[in-house]
VOBA-1610 file (N, C-alpha, C; in pm, whole numbers, padded with zeros to 5 digits, always signed):
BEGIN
Unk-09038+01447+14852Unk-09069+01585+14887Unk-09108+01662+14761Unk-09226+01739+14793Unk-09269+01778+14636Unk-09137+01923+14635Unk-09193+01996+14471Unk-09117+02093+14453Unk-09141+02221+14487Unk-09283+02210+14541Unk-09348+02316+14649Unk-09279+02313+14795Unk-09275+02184+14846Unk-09204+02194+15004Unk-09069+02227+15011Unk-09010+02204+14840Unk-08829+02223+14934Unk-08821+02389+14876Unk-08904+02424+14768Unk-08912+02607+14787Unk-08913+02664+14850Unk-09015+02592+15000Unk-09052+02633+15136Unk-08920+02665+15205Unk-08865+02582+15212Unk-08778+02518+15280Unk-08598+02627+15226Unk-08609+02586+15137Unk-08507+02703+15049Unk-08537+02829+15046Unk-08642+02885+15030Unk-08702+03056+15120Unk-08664+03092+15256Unk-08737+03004+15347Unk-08704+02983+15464Unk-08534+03014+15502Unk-08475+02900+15436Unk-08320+02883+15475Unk-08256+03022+15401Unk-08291+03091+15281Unk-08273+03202+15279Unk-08260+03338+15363Unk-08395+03282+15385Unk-08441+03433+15457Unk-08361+03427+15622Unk-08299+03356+15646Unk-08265+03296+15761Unk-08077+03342+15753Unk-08046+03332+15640Unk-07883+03367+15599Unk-07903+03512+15602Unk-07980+03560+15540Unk-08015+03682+15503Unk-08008+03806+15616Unk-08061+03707+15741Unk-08090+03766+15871Unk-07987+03797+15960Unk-07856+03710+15913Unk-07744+03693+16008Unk-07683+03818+15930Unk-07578+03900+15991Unk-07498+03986+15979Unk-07369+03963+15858Unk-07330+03958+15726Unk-07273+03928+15652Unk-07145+03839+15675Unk-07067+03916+15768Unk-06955+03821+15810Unk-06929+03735+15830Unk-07076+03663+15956Unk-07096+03558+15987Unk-07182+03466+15909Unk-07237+03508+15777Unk-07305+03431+15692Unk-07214+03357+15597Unk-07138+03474+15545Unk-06989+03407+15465Unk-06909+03350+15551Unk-06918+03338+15654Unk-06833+03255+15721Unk-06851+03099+15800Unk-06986+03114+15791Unk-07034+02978+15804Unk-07073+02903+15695Unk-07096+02969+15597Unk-07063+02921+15432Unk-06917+02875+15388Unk-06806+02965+15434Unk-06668+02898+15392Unk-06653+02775+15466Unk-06732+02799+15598Unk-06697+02646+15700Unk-06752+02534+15650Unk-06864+02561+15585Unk-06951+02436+15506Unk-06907+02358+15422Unk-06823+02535+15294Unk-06765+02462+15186Unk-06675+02349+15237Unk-06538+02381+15347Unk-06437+02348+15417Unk-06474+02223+15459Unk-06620+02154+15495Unk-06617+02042+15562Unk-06644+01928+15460Unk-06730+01985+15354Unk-06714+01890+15239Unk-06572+01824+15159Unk-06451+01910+15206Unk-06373+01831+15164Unk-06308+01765+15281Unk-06310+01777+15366Unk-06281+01709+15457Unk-06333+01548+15521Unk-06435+01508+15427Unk-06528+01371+15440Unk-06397+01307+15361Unk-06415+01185+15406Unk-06379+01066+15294Unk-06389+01082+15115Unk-06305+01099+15044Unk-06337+01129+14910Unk-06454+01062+14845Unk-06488+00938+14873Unk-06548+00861+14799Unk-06704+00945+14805Unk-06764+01020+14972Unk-06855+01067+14952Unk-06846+01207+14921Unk-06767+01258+14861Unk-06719+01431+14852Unk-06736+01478+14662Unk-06851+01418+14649Unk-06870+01424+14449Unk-06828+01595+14430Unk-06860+01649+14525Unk-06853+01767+14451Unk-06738+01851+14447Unk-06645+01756+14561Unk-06482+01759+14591Unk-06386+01744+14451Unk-06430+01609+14435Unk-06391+01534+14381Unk-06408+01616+14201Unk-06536+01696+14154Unk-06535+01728+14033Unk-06462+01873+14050Unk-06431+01905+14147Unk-06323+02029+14171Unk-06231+02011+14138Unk-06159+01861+14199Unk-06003+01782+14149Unk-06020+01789+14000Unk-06085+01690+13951Unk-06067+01685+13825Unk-06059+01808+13720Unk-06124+01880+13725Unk-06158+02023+13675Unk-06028+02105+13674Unk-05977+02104+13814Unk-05856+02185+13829Unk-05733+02078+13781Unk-05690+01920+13783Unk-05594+01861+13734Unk-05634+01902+13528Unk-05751+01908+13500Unk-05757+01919+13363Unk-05697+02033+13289Unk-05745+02162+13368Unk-05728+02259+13304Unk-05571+02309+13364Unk-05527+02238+13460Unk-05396+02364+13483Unk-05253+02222+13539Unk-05229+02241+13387Unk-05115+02169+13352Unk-05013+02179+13462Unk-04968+02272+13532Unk-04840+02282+13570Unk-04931+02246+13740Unk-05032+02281+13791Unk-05071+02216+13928Unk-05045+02084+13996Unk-04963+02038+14078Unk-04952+01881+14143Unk-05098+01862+14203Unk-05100+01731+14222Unk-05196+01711+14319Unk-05233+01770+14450Unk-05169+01806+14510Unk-05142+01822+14669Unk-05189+01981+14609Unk-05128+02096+14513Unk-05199+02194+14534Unk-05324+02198+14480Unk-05358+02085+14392Unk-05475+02099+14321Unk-05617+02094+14468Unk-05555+01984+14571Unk-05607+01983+14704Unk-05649+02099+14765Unk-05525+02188+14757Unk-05531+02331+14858Unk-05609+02451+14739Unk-05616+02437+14636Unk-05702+02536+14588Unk-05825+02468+14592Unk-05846+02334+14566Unk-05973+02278+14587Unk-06071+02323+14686Unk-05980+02307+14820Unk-06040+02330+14919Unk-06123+02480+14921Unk-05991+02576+14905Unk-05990+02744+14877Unk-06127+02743+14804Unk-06153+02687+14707Unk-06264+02683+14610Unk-06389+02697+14631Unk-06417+02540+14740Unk-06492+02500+14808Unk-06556+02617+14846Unk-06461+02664+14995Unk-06470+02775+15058Unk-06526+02901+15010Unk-06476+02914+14921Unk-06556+03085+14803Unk-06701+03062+14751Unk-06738+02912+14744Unk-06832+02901+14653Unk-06943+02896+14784Unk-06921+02872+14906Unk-06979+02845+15037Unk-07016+03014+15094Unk-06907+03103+15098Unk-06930+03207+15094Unk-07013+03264+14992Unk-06988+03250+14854Unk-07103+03290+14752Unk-07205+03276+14759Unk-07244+03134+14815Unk-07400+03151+14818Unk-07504+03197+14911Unk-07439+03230+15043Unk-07449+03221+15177Unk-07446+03430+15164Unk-07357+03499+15036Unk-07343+03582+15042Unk-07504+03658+14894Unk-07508+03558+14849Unk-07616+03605+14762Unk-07756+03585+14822Unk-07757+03523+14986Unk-07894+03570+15017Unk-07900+03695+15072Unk-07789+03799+15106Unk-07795+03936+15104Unk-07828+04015+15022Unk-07753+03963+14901Unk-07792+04050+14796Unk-07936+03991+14753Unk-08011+03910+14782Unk-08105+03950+14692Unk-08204+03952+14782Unk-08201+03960+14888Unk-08301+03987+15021Unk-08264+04158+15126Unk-08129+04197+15115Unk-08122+04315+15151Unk-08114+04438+15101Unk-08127+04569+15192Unk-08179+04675+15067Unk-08014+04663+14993Unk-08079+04713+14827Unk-07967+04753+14774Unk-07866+04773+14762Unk-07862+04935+14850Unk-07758+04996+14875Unk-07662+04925+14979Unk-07707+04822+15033Unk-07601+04818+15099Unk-07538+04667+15046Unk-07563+04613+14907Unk-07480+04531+14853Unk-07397+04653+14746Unk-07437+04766+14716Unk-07383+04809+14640Unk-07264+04863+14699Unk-07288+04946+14816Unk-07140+05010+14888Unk-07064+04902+14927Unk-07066+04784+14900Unk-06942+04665+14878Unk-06875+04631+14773Unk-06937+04734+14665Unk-06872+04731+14549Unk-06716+04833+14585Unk-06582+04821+14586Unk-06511+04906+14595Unk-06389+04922+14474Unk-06404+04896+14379Unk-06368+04921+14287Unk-06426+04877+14124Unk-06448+04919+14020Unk-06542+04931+13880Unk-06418+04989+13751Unk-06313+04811+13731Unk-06259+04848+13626Unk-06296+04882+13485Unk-06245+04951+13405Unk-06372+05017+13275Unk-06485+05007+13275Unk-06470+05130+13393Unk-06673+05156+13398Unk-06689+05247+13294Unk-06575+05342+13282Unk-06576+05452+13220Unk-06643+05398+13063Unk-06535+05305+13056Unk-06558+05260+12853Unk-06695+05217+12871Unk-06726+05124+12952Unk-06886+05025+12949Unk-06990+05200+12955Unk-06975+05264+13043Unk-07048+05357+13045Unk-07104+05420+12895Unk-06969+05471+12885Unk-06979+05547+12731Unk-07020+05486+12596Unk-06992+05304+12578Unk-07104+05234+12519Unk-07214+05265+12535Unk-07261+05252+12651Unk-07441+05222+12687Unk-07460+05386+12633Unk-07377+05504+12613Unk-07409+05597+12568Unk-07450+05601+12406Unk-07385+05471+12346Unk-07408+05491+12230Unk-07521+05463+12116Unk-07544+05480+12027Unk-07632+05455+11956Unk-07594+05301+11893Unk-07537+05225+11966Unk-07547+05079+11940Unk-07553+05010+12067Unk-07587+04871+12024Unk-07629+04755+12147Unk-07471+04735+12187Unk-07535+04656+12347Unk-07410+04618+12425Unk-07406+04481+12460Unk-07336+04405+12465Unk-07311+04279+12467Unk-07236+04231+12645Unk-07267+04192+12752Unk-07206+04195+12853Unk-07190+04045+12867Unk-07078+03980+12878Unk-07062+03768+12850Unk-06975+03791+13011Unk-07033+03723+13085Unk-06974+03700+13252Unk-06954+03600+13242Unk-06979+03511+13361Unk-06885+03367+13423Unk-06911+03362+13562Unk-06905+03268+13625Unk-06978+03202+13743Unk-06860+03233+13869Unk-06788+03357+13893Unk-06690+03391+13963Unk-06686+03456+14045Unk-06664+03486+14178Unk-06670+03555+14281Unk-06831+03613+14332Unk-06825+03705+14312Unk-06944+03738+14371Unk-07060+03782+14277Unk-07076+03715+14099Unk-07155+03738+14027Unk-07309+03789+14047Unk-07322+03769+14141Unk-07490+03782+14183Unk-07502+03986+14201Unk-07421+04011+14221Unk-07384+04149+14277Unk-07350+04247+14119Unk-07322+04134+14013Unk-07359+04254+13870Unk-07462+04291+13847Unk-07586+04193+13853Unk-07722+04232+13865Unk-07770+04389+13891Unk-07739+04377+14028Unk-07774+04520+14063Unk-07740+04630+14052Unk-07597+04623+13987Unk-07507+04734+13890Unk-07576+04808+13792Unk-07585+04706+13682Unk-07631+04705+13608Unk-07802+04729+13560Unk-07869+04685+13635Unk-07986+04779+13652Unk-07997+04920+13602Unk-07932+04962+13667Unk-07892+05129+13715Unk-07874+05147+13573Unk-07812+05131+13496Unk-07784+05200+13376Unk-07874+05170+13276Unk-08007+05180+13284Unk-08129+05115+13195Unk-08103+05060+13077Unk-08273+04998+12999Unk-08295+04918+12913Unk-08177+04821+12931Unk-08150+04734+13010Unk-08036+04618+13054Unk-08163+04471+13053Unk-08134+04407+12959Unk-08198+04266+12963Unk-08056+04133+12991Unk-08108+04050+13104Unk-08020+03952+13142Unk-08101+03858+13156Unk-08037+03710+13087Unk-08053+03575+13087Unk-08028+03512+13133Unk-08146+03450+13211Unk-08082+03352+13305Unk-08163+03196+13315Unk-08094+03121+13421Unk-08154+02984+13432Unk-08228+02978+13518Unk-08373+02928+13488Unk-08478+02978+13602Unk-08412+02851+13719Unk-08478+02865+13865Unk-08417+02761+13935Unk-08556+02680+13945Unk-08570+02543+13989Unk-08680+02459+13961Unk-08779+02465+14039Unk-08757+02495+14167Unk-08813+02561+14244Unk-08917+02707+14244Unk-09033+02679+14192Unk-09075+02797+14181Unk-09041+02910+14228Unk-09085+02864+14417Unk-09138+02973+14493Unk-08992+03087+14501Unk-08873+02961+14468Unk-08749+03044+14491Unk-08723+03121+14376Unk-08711+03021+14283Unk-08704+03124+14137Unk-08777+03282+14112Unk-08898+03318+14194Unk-08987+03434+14167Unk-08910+03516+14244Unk-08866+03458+14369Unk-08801+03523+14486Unk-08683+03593+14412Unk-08602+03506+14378Unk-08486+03511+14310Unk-08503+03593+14195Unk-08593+03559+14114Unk-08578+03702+13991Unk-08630+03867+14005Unk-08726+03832+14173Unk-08814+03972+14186Unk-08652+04072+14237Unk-08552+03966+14319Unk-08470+04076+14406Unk-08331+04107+14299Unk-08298+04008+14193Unk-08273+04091+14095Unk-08294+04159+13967Unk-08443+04182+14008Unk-08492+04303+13928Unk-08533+04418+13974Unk-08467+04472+14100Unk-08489+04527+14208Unk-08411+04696+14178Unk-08387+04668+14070Unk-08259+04840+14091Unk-08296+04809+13888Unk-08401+04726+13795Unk-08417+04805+13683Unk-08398+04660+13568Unk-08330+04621+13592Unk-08284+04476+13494Unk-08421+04388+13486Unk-08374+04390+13343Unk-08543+04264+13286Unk-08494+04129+13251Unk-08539+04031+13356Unk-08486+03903+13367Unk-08537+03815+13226Unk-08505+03739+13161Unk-08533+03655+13046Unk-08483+03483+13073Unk-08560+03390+13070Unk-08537+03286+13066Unk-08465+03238+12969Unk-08356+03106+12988Unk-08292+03093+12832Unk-08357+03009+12756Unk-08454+03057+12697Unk-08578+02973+12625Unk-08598+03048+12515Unk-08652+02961+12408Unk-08667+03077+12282Unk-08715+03214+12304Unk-08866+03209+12418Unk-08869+03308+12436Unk-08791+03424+12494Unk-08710+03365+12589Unk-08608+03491+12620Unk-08507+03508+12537Unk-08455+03442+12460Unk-08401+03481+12319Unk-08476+03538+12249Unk-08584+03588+12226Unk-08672+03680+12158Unk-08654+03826+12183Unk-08681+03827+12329Unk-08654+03923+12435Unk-08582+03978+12405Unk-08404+03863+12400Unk-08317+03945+12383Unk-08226+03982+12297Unk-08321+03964+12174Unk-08265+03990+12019Unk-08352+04119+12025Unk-08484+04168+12101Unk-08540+04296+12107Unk-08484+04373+12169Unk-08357+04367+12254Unk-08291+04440+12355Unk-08210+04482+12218Unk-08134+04458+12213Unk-08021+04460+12132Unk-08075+04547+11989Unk-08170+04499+11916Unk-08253+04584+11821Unk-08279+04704+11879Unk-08296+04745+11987Unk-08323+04859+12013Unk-08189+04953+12124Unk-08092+04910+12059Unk-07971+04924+12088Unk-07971+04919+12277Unk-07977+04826+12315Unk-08018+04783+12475Unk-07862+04719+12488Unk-07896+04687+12624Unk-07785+04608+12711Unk-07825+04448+12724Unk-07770+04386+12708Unk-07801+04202+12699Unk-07652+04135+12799Unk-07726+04099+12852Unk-07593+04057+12928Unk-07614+03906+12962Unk-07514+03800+12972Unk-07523+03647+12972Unk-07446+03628+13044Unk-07421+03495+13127Unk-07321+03398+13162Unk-07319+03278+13040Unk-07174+03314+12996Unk-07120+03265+12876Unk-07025+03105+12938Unk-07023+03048+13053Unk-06950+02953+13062Unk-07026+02838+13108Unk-07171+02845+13034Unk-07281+02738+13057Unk-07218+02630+13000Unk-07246+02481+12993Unk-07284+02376+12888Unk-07456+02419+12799Unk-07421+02440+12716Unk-07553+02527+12617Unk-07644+02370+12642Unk-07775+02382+12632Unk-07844+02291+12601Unk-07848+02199+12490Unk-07873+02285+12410Unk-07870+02190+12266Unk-07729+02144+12203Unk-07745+02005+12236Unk-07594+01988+12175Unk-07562+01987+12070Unk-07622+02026+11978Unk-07602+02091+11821Unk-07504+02232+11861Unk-07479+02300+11954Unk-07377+02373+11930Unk-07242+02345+11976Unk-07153+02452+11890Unk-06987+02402+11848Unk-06890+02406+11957Unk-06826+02275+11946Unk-06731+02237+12009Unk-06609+02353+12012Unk-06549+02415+12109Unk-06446+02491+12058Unk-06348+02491+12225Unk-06241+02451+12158Unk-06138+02459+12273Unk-06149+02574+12406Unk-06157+02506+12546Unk-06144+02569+12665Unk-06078+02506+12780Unk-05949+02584+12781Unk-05855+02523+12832Unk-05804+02406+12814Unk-05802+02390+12687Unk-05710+02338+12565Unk-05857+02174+12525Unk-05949+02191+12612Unk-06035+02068+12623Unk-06161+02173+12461Unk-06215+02059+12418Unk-06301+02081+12297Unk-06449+02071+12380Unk-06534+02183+12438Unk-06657+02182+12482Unk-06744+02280+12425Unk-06874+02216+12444Unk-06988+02313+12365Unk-07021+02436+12380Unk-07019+02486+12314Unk-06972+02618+12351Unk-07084+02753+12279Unk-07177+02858+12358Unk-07347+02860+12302Unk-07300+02921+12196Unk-07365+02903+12088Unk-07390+02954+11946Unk-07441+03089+11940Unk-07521+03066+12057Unk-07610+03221+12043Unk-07484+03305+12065Unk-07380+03308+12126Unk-07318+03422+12134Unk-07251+03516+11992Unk-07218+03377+11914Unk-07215+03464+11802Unk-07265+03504+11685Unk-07428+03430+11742Unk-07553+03491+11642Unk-07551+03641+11674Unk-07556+03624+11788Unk-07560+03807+11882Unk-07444+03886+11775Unk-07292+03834+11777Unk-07214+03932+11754Unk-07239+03962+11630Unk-07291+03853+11522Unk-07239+03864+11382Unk-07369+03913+11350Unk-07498+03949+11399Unk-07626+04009+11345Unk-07610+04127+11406Unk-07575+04168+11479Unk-07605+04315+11529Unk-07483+04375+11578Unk-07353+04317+11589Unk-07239+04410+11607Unk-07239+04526+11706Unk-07277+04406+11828Unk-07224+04504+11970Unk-07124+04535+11979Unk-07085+04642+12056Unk-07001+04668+12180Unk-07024+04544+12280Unk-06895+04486+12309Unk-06878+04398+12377Unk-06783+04363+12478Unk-06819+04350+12609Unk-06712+04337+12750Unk-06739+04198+12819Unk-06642+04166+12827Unk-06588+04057+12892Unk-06613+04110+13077Unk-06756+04042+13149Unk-06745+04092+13292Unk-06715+04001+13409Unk-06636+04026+13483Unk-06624+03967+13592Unk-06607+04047+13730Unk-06600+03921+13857Unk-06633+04044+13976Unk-06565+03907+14060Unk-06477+03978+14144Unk-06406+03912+14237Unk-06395+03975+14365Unk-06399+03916+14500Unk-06369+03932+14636Unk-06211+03974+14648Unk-06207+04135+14661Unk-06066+04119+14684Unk-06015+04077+14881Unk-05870+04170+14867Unk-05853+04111+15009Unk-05940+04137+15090Unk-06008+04217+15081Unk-06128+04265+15247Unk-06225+04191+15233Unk-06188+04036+15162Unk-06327+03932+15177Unk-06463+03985+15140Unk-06612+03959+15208Unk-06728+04015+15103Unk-06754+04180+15136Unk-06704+04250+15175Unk-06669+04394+15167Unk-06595+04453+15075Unk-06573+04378+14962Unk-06443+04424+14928Unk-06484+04357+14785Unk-06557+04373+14686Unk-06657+04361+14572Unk-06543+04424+14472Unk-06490+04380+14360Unk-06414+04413+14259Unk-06506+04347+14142Unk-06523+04479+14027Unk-06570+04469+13947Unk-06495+04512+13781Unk-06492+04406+13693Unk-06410+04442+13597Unk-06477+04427+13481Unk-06484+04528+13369Unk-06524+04564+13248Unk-06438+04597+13140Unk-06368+04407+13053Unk-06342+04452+12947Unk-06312+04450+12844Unk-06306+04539+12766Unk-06369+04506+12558Unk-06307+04440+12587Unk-06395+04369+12443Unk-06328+04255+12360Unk-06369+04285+12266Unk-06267+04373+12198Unk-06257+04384+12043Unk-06203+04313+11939Unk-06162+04147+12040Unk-06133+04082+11923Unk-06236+03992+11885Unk-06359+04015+11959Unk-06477+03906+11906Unk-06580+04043+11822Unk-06569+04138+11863Unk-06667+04249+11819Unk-06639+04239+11661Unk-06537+04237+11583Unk-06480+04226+11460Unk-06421+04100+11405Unk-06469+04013+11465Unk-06457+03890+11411Unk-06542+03846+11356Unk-06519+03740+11225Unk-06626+03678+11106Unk-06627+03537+11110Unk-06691+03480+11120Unk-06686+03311+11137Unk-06734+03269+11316Unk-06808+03162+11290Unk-06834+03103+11457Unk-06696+03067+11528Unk-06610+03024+11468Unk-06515+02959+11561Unk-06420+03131+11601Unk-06385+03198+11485Unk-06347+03337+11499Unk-06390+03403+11639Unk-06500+03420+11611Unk-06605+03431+11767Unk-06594+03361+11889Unk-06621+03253+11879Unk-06607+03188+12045Unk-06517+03137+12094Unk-06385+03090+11969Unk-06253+03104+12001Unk-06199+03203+12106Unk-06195+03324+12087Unk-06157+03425+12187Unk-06291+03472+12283Unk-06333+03401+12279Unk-06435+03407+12403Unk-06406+03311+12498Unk-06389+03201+12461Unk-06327+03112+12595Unk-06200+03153+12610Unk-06102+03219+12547Unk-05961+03253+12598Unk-05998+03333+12702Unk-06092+03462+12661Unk-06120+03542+12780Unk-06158+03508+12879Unk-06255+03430+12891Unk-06298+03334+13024Unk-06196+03247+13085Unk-06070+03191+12988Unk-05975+03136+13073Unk-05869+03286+13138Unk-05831+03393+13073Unk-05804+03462+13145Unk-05886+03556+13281Unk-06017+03541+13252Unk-06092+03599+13426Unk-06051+03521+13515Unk-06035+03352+13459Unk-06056+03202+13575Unk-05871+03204+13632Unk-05803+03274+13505Unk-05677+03211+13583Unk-05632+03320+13701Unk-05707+03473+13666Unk-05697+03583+13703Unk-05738+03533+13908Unk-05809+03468+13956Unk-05868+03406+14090Unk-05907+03255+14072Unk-05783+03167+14066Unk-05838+03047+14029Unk-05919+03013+14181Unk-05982+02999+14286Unk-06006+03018+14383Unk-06110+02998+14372Unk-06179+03152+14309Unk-06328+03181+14365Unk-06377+03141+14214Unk-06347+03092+14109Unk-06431+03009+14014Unk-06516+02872+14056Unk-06611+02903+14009Unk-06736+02773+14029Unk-06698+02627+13984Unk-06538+02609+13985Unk-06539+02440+13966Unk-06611+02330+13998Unk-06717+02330+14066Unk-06814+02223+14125Unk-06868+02236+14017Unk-06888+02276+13848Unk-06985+02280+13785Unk-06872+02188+13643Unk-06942+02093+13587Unk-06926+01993+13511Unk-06904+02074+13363Unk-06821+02106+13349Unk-06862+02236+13235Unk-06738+02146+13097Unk-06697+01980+13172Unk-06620+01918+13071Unk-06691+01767+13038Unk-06875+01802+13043Unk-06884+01650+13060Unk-06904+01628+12932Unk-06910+01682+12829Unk-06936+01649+12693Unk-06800+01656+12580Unk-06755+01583+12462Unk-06658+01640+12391Unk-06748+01521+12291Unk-06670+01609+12157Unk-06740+01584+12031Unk-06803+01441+12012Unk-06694+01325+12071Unk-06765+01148+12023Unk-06888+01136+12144Unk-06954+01232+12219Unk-07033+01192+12277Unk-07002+01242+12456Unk-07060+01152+12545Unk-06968+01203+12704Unk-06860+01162+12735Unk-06751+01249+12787Unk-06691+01252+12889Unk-06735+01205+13001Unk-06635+01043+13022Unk-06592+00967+13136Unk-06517+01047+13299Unk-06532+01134+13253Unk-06421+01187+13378Unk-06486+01213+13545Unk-06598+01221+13524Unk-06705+01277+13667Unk-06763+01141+13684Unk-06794+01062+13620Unk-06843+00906+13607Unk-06753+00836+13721Unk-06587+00821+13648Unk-06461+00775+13685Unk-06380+00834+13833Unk-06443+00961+13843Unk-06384+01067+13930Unk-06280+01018+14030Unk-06329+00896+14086Unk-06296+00855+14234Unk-06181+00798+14182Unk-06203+00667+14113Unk-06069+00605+14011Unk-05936+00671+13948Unk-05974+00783+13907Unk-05931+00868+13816Unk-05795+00933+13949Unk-05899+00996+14067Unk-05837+01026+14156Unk-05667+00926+14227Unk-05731+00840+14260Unk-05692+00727+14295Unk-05556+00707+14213Unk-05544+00694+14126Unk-05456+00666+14001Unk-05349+00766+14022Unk-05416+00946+14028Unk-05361+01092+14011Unk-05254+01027+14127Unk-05276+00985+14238Unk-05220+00962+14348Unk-05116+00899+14371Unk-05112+00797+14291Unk-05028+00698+14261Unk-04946+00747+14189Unk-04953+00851+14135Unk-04812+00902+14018Unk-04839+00911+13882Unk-04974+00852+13821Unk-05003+00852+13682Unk-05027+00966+13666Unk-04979+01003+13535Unk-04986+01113+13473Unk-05096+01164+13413Unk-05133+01280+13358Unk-05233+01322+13305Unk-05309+01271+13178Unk-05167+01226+13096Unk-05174+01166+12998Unk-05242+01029+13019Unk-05169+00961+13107Unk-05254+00831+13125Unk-05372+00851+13191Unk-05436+00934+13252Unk-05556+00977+13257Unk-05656+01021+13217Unk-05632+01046+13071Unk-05682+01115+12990Unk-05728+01276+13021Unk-05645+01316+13118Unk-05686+01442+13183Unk-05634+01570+13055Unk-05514+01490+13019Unk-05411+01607+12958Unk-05481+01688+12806Unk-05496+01809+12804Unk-05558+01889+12683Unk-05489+01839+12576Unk-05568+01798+12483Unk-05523+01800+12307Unk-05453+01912+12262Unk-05516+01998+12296Unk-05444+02181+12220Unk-05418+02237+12352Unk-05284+02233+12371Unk-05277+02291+12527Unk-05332+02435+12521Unk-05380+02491+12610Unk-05414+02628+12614Unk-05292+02696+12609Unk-05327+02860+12580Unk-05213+02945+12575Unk-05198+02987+12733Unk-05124+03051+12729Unk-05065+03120+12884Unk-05088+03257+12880
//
């Protein structure tokens, strides 16, 4: 199938979620997530890199709950996507009046007031697609993103969140150009900071006690131009996708920090405190431990084995699951 027909096809199935009434879109999305774990493990890969992900990073979890948040997981990430063909196919305003609460809007506000650049580092959590259009609103806002391969969807996808003001940038030198010009002109730059960076020339630095690559650019950004800088995230509270929680906040311990590791050291702490904050609605289906310094990580390779073993009673340690530098609490 070329990469023209499944665009078709992915527009289509968009515009089609888009059409159904929200409730029932997130809700046949949680059922989706829900049935993927319910197959036989052996065909459930994306089950299965949920297990591992969640036995790695959270020491004190058994198996059996690592199962029941797995599932939970599943479920959020089924709703997420099922919930971002609203947002980027319906008007505006009415993803925005689902926003019902905006922790330090006040401080983020009064930055963007200032005569310096702003630094905004998110994470793949709850209902991320829905900062986009926030953020707009408060101009000169440049955000980086990963184009999707799919043309016809990708245009789709960047026209509806650039729909309320935000200037989309590819993460390619050239949109690193872009957005070293945002920032020079004391602008808003905003990233998802819990990628695997491309080039594996950048530094390994503990996340959730595991040693992964971790982007460089973030603290080219801090240490050349000395933003104002917030840590953003956005979570589904109890009223499910009505119920949009949005949180904004400093991090003044990377804004004044000197050295790369200084820097992205407390940048993944912060990202482990958004993730432990809703372990749930974090994007665990995403491989974000397949690399460590001697080369790849066996663990998504092994998954099924690995599993298998967890089951039997072996420990983390004999799994090689268990963190070198345990994380802090």
């Amino acid at each position: 199938m070329s990469a023209h027909t499944r665009g078709q096809r992915l527009r289509w199935l968009m515009r089609f979620v888009a059409w159904l009434p929200l409730p029932i879109a997130a809700g046949l999305g949680a059922l989706l997530g829900d049935l993927i774990t319910r197959v036989p493990l052996r065909y459930a890969s994306a089950y299965r890199t949920v297990l591992i992900n969640l036995l790695a990073t959270q020491p004190t979890l058994s198996l059996p709950e690592a199962r029941r948040i797995g599932r939970q997981s599943l479920r959020e990430l089924g709703r997420s996507f099922c919930e971002f063909a609203h947002v980027w196919q319906r008007p505006v305003e009415q993803t925005l009046a689902r926003i019902t609460e905006i922790h330090g809007e006040r401080a983020y506000l009064d930055a963007c007031a200032e005569e310096r650049p702003v630094l905004l580092l998110s994470l793949h959590q709850g209902s991320w697609e829905t900062i986009n259009l926030y953020l707009g609103r408060q101009g000169n806002t440049t955000v980086m993103y990963q184009p999707h391969p799919a043309t016809l969807v990708d245009a789709l996808v960047k026209k509806a969140r650039e729909r309320t003001g935000c200037r989309l940038v590819p993460t390619n030198s050239q949109g690193v150009k872009e957005g070293l010009a945002t920032l020079r002109g004391n602008g808003t730059l905003a990233l998802l900071a819990d990628h695997n960076p491309g080039n594996r020339s950048n530094p390994f630095i503990p996340f959730f006690g595991h040693p992964v690559p971790t982007p460089a650019l973030v603290d080219k950004l801090v240490r050349r131009y000395r933003p104002r800088i917030f840590i953003v995230s956005c979570y589904r509270g109890e009223g499910g996708v009505r119920d949009v929680r949005v949180h904004f906040e400093p991090a003044t311990e990377l804004e004044n920090a000197e050295g790369e590791t200084c820097v992205l050291t407390p940048l993944n702490r912060s990202l482990e405190t958004c993730i432990r904050r809703n372990l749930p609605q974090y994007q665990w289906t995403y491989k974000r431990f397949k690399w460590e310094p001697g080369g790849r990580r066996t663990w998504y390779r092994h998954s099924l084995s690995l599993l298998r073993r967890a089951a039997r009673g072996e420990s983390r340690e004999a799994l090689g699951l268990a963190p070198k530098n345990p994380p802090r609490p």
